[in-house]
C-alpha atoms as one frame of an Amber mdcrd trajectory, in Angstrom:
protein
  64.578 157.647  69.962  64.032 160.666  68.014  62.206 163.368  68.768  61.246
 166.963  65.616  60.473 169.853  67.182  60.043 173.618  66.541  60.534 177.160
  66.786  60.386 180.680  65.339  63.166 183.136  65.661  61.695 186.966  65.436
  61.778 187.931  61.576  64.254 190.489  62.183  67.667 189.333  59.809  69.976
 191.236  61.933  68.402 188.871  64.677  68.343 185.444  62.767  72.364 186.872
  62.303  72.999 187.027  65.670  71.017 184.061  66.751  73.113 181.764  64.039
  76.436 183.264  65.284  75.804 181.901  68.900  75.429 178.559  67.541  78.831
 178.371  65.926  80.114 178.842  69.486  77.734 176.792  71.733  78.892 176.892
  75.728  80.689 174.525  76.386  78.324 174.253  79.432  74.963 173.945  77.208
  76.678 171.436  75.334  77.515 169.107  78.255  73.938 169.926  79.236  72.477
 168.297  76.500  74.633 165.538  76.524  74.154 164.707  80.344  70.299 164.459
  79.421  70.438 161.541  77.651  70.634 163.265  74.014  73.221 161.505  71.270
  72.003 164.096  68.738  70.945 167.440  68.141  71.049 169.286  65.203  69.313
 172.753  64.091  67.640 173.901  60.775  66.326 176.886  59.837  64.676 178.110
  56.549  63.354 182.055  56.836  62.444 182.664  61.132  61.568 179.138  61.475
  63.571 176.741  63.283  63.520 172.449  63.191  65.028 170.730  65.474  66.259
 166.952  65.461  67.080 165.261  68.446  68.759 162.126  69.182  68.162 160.137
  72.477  68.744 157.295  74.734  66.046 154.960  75.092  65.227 156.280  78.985
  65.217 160.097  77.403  62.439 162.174  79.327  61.831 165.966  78.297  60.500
 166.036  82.298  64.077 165.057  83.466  65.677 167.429  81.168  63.351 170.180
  81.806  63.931 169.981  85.428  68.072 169.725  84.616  67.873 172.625  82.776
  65.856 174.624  85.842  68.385 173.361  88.200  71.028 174.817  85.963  72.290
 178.322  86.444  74.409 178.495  83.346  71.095 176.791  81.130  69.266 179.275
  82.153  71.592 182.345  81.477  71.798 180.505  77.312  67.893 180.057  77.488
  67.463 183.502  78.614  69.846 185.118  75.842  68.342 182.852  73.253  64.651
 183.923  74.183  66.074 187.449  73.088  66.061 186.074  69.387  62.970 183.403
  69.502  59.417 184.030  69.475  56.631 181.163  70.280  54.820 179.199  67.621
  50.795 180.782  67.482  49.737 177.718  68.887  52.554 177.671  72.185  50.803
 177.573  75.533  52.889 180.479  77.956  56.327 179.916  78.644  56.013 177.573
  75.641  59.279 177.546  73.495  59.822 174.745  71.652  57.076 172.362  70.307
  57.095 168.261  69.574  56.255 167.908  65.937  53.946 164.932  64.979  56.155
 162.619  62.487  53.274 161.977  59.415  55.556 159.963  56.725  58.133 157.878
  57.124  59.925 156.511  53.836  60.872 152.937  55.615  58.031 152.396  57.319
């Protein structure tokens, strides 16, 4: 499966700096996170503050399951909290809301 999603960083370059840099150094923890989840595939774009996200899963992927990993996870949280620090919600994000499923509307080989 494969999942688009997104996310603003705050429009502050120092920020988007800072933000980027923790990227080139994931946690080894986040990173074994992700993979644990059921996720092949993850990569991160960015073009000014916003963010794109594309994810690679396993067919039995569930954002519920990960979303209750990530809760259960002390060292998830600490990264999620930190990141939070350089992300802002999309206008349309309910609460709590970080990032949000994008609705695919092309596809070349379909």
């Amino acid at each position: 499966m494969k999942y688009c999603l997104a996310l603003d960083l705050k429009d502050d370059e120092k920020l988007i700096a800072e933000y980027e840099g923790w990227h080139k150094a994931v946690w080894p923890e986040i990173i074994d996170s992700i993979r644990d989840s059921g996720i092949t595939g993850l990569e991160i774009y960015r073009v000014f503050n916003r963010l794109f996200m594309i994810m690679e899963t396993k067919d039995d992927f569930s954002f519920d399951t990960k979303n209750e990993m990530d809760r259960a996870n002390p060292k998830v949280q600490e990264w999620e909290n930190l990141m939070w620090t350089y992300q802002q919600a999309l206008p349309l994000a309910k609460p709590g809301e970080k990032w949000i499923l994008m609705n695919q509307i092309f596809d070349l080989n379909k």
